[in-house]
N, C-alpha and C positions, 0 to 999 in steps of 0.2 A: 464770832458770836460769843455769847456769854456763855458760860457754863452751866450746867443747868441740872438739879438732882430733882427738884418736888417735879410734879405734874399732876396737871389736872383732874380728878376723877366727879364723871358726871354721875350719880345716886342713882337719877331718875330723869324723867323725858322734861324738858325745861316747860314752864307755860308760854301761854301770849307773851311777845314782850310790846312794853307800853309805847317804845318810841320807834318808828320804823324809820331804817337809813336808806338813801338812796345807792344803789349797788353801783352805781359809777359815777364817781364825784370827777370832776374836770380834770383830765393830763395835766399833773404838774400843778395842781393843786392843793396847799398841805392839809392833810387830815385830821380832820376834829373829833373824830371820836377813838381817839387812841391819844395814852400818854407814856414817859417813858419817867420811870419811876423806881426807886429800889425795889427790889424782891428777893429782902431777907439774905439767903446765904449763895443765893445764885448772882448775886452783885446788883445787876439792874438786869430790868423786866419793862413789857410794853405790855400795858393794860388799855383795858375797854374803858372810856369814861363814860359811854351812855352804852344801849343796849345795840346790837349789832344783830342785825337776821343775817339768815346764813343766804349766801353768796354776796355778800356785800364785797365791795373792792376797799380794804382798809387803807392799803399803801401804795403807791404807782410813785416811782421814782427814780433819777438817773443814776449813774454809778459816781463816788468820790474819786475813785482812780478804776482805771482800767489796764490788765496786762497782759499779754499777747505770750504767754510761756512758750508755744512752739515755734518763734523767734528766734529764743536763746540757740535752736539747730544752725542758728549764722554766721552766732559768734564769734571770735576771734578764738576765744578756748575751747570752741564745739561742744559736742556730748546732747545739750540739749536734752528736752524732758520727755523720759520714755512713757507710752502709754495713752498721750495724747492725741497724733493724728488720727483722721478719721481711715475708716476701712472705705474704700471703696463699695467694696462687696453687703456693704450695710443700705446704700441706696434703694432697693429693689426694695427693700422691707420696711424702707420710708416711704418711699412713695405710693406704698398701698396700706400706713398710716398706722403701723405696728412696729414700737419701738422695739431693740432688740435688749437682751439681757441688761445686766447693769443698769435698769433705766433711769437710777436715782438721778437728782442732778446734779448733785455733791460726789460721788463716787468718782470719777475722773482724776477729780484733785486731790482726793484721798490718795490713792496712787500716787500722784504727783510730790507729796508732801512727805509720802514714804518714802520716797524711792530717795529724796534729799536729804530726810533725817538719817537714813543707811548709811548712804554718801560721807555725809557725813561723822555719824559716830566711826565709819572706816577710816578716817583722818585724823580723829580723833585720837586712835592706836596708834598715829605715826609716832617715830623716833621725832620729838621737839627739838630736838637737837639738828637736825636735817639743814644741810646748806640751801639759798637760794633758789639754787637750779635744779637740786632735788627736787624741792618742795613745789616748784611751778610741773617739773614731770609729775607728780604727784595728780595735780591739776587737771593734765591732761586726757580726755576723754570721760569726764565727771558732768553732770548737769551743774553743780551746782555754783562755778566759779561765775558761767556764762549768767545765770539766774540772778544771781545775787548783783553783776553789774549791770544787765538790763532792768534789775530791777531800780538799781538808785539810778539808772540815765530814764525812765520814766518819772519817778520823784519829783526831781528836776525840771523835766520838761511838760511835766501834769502841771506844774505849777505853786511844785513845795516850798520854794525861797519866797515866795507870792502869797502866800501863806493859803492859797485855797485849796488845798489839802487838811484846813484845819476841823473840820469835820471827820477825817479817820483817826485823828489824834488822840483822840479818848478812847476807845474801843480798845475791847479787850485783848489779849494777846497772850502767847504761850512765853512763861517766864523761861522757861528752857531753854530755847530758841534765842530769845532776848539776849541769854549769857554767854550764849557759846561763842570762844574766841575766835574759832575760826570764818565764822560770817562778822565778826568786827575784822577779824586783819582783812576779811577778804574788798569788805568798805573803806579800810582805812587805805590799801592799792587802789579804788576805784578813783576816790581824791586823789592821791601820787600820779598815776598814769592817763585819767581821763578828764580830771581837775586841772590840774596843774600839772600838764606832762611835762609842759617846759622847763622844769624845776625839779629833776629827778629827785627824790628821794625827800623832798623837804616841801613847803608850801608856805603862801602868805601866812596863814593863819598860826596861830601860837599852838602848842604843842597843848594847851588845856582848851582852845576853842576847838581843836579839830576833834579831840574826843570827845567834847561836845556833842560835833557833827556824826560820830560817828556811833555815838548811845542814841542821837533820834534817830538815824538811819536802821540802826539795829533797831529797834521798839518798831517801827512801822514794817518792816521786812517779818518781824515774830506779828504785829497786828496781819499784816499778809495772810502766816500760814494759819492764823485764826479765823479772819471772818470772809475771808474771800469766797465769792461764791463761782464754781464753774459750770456755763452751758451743759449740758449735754450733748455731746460732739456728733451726734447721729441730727438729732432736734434742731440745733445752731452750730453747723458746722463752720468753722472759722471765728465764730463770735469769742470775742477776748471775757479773759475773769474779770470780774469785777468786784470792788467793794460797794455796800450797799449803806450807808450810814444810819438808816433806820430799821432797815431790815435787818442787821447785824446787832442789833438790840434784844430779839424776839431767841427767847428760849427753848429747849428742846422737850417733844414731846412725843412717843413713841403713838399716841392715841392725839392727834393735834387736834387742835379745832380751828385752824389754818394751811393755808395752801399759797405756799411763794411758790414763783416764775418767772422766766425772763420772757417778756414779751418780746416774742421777733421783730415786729413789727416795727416796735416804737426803741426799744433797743433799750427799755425801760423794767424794771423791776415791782413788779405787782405782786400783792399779801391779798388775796380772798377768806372768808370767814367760810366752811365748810361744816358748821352748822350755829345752832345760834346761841349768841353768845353777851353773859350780863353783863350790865355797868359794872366795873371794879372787877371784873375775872382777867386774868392773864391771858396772852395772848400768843401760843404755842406753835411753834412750827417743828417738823421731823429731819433732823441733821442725816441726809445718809437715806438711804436703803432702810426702810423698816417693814417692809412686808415679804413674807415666803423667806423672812430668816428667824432664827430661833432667838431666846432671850440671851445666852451666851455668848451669841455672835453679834447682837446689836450691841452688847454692853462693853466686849471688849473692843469695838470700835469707839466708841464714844471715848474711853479711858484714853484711847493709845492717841487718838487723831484732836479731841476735845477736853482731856482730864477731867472726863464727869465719871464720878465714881460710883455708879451705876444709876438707872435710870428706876425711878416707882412711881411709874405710871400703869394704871391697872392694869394692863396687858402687860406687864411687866412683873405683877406681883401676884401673875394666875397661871403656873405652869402649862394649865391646859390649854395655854396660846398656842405655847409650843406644838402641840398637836394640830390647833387650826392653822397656822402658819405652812407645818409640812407638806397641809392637805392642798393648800392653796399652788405650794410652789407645783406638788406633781402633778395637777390640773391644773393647771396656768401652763406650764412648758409642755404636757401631754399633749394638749389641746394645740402649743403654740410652734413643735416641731410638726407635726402632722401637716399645717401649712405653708412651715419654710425648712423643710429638713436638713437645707444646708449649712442653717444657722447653727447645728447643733455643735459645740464642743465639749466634750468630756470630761475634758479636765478642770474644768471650769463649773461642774454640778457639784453641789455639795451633798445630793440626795440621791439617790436613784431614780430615774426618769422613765416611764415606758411611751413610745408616744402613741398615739392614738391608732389605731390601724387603719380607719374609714373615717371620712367626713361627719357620719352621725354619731360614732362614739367622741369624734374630737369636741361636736358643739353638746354634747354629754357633759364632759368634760368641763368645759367653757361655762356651761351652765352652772355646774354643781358649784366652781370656782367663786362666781356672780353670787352663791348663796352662803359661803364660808365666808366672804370678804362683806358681807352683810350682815353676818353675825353681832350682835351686840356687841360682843366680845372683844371684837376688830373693830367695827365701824368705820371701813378705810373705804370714804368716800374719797376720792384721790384718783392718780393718775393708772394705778395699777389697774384699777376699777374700769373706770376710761376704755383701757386698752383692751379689759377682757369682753366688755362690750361689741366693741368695734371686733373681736375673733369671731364675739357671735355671729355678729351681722354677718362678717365674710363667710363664715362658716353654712349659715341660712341661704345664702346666695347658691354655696357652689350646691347646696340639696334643693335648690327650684322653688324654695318657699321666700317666694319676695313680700308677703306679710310680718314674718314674722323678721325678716329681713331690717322692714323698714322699723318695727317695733325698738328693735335693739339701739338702730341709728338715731333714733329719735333721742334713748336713754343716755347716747353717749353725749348727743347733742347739748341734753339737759343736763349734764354733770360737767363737760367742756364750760360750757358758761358758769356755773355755780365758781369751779376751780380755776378759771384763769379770764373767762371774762367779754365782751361780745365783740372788742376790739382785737383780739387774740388768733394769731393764723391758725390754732387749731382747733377753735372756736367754730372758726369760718372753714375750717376743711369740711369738720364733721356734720356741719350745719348743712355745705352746698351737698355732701353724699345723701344727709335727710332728705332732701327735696326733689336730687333726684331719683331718689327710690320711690317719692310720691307719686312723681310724674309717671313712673311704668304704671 
């Protein structure tokens, strides 16, 4: 994704707007009311060209490449990427429709991209000097050698010499990454040994084409750890990363007035509009985790994982976010150990947590959450949002109030569709739980 420092700030409540869109334009059909256009210092930007009401579907589209990183565990060099498989033990608390911490949908590969660039700079500090067979022990039990060659044998077999990968080719990318010698040598072995194995040490190609090959292979491997988007491994477990070529457009906004997703269903990438939005306004999506953390803490993700050098987007430039943000997380996990207590790890809270003691303090709790993430101030109609609903519901249930029960499932119903859309399996989870709580 692009880089992104401005962000949006709405003054005041938008009026009518003059042209209404319809919220689900045809699978796989391009969108006409978005364009992709410069925006100033953040490079390029995707704007509204007409007016957009909110829950419209701006974007539904397939991936330019896709990549399977917990794979590389097959390797020939092993190591593979820590962080990624799912937990078993996370089941239980899907299947009763409450994701568990972490729930960004970028968060996974955040990790993922850290744990390389570590890797990395640790190789970095090798002695240069190092023989052959050092340098392959070196190698061994690392993610990144296995990464970096599944990465160009997808390339390849995606269809890069075919040129239809020529759509991620423009997109942005981390120059750092781009430079680093050691993901070029580790391409320029991938040619030697998977290329041309039969040819030790040398290859068809001339000694200025292969660096050629192996500046684009670097540039799309650094486009990788920029715009690639990861499932959420609880949500789409097994579902490969993907890049998005239009949604990788779309700039960061701690206050969005959009909602990307990967549709399970369709195995497609959908941009909802999550409130409403003018001809000519930007079109802003949340890189990461932005709720129930502090401005601190979103910013220096942004810097480390995105080189945005901080974000000024009004809940960004109101310290007393900070306050609503903490309130959220210890009513949000209050509420949300109280019904899965096993979930709970400690080392993993960046706050102090109490959890609820009884079912009517926890939908207390759940409640007061529903009213802080409603805040102006927030306005994080979103997935968090979603979820604290659906605690209510469950929460209502286990205290014998199937009114108030179904009230909540009805809100999740109506916010599941706003942010991801009527074709959408979570859509449809929260939809058939509305209906059967009708039926009691």
């Amino acid at each position: 994704m692009n880089t992104s420092n401005n962000r949006p700030f709405f003054t005041g409540a938008p009026g009518p707007l003059a042209v209404p869109v319809s919220p689900y334009p045809p699978p796989g059909s391009p969108s006409t009311v978005i364009e992709v256009r410069p925006a100033g210092y953040m490079g390029l930007g995707v704007f509204a060209t007409q007016n957009i009401l909110k829950g419209t579907r701006i974007i539904d589209e397939p991936p330019v490449f896709t990549f399977h990183s917990h794979l590389c565990e097959d390797d020939e060099y092993g190591g593979g990427i820590s962080g990624y498989a799912s937990d078993d033990s996370d089941e239980s608390m899907l299947d009763e429709g409450v994701s568990m911490r972490n729930d960004n949908d970028q968060e996974n590969f955040t990790d993922q991209g850290q744990e390389e660039m570590d890797n990395d700079e640790d190789m970095n500090d090798d002695d240069e000097e190092n023989d052959d067979e050092e340098e392959e022990d070196a190698y061994k039990g690392s993610p990144l050698p296995a990464t970096v060659f599944r990465f160009c044998d997808e390339l390849l077999l995606q269809g890069l010499l075919d040129g239809k990968l020529s759509a991620m080719e423009d997109l942005s990318y981390s120059q750092a990454m781009y430079e680093n010698e050691r993901i070029r040598e580790l391409i320029r072995r991938f040619f030697h040994e998977r290329v041309y194995p039969s040819q030790p040490n040398c290859s068809p190609l001339s000694s200025e084409e292969l660096e050629s090959k192996v500046q684009q292979f670097a540039r799309l491997y650094a486009i990788r750890m920029r715009c690639q988007y990861s499932p959420h491994t609880t949500e789409h477990p097994g579902s490969p990363e993907g890049i998005y070529a239009l949604q990788a457009r779309i700039n960061h906004s701690c206050m969005p007035n959009a909602w990307h997703d990967l549709n399970g269903a369709t195995g497609r990438m959908t941009v909802h509009a999550v409130r409403d939005i003018r001809a000519g306004e930007q079109i802003f999506v949340a890189y990461g985790e932005y709720l129930r953390r502090t401005i601190a803490e979103r910013n220096a993700e942004l810097l480390q994982m995105d080189e945005i050098q901080g974000c000024m987007c009004a809940m960004c430039l109101n310290p007393y976010t900070d306050e609503l943000q903490a309130q959220v997380y210890r009513l949000f996990w209050g509420a949300f150990y109280f019904l899965y207590p096993d979930a709970r790890d400690v080392l993993t809270e960046t706050m102090d947590v109490r959890a609820a003691a009884d079912a009517a303090e926890a939908l207390r709790m759940a409640q007061a959450a529903v009213e802080v993430l409603k805040n102006p101030l927030m306005d994080a109609e979103t997935k968090v949002l979603a979820d604290t609903y659906r605690m209510c519901c469950f929460l209502c249930q286990k205290l014998q109030q199937p009114g108030q029960a179904m009230v909540y499932a009805g809100l999740e119903t109506s916010l599941q569709l706003i942010i991801r859309g009527v074709d959408n399996p979570n859509f449809q989870e929260a939809d058939a739980r509305f209906r059967d709580l009708q039926r009691l």
